[in-house]
N, C-alpha and C positions, 0 to 999 in steps of 0.2 A: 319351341312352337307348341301350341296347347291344342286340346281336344275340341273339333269342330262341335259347334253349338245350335241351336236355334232357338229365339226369344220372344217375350210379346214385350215389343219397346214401345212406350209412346202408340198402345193400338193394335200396332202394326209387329208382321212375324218380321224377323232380321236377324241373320247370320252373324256367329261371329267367335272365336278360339277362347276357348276358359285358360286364362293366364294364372294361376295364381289362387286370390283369392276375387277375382274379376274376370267377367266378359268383355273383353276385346272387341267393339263389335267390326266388321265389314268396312261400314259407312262412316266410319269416326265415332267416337265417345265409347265410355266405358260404364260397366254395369255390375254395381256389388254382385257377387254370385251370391249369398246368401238372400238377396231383396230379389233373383232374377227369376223369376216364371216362365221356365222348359214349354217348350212345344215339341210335337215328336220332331224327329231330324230328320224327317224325310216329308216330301211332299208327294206322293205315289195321287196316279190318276185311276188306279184299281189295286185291290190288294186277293189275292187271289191262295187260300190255302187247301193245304191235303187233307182230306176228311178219313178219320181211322189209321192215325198211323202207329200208335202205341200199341202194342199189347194187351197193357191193360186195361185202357179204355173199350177195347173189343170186347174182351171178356167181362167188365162190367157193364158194357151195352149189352151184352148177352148178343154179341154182333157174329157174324162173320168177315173172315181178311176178303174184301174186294179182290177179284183178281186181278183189274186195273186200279191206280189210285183212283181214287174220288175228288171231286173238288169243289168250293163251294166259294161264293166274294164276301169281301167282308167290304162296308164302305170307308173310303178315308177316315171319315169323322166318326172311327173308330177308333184312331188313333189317339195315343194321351203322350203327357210329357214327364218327365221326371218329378217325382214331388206332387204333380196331380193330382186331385181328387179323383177314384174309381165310385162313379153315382150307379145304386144299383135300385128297380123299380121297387117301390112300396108293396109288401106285402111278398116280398121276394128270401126267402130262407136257404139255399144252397147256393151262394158264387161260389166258383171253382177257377182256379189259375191253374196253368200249365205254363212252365219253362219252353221256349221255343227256339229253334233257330229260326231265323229272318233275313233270306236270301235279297235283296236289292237288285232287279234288274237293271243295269243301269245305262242300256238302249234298248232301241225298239228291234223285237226280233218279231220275224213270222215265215215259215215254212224251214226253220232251221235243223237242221240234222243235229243227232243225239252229239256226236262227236262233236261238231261247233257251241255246243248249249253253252257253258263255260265262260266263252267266251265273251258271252254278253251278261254274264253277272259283275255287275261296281264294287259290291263288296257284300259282307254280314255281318249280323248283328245278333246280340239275345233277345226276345221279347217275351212281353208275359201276356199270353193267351187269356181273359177271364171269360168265363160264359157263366150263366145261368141256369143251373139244371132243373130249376122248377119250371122251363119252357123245352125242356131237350124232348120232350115226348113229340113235338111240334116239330125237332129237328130231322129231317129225312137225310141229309148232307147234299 
């Protein structure tokens, strides 16, 4: 069984297990992986990250450690797919990437105690954070 997928088929996003040297999809038919165009693998209706958690980033913000985390949204259509183009604005000279973990909540939690949190995560992922530091002066988190 091969690693679950998601595709732009025919338009349209669709599911489906990379077999091989093919996408498997969901719905019937299959799809060269070399001709297939990724979309992220998740469809989040928020995406929700911790602002300051590196080290080093504090100290090159010339920041201090929050004594609570911070956090800040990012919108879906933030997200990209494998092989993707990362478009960055005209006139823009520092993108910056960071390696990330990417927790997947994958029910709806609200008023849930530390000790249950766990429980409602689907799974994780690595992702790659890029931001713009020619606009971080803008960024308060």
């Amino acid at each position: 069984m091969g690693r679950r997928v998601r595709i732009l088929h025919e338009g349209e996003p669709a599911w489906g297990r990379l077999e091989g040297e093919e996408v498997v999809l969901d719905e019937g038919g299959r799809v060269s992986e070399a001709e297939a165009e990724y979309l992220a693998p998740v469809e989040p209706t928020k995406i929700l990250a911790v602002h300051l958690t590196y080290r080093s980033r504090v100290e090159e913000y010339a920041a201090r450690t929050p004594p609570q985390p911070s956090y800040f949204l990012k919108p879906p259509t933030t997200l990209n797919g494998h092989r993707c183009v990362i478009r960055r604005p005209r006139g823009t000279e520092f993108l910056n990437y960071e390696g990330e973990l990417a927790v997947i909540v994958g029910r709806r939690m609200k008023g849930v105690s530390e000790e249950d949190a766990l429980s409602y995560v689907g799974g994780y992922t690595c992702a790659n954070d890029v931001g713009l530091h020619d606009f971080r002066h803008a960024d308060r988190g």
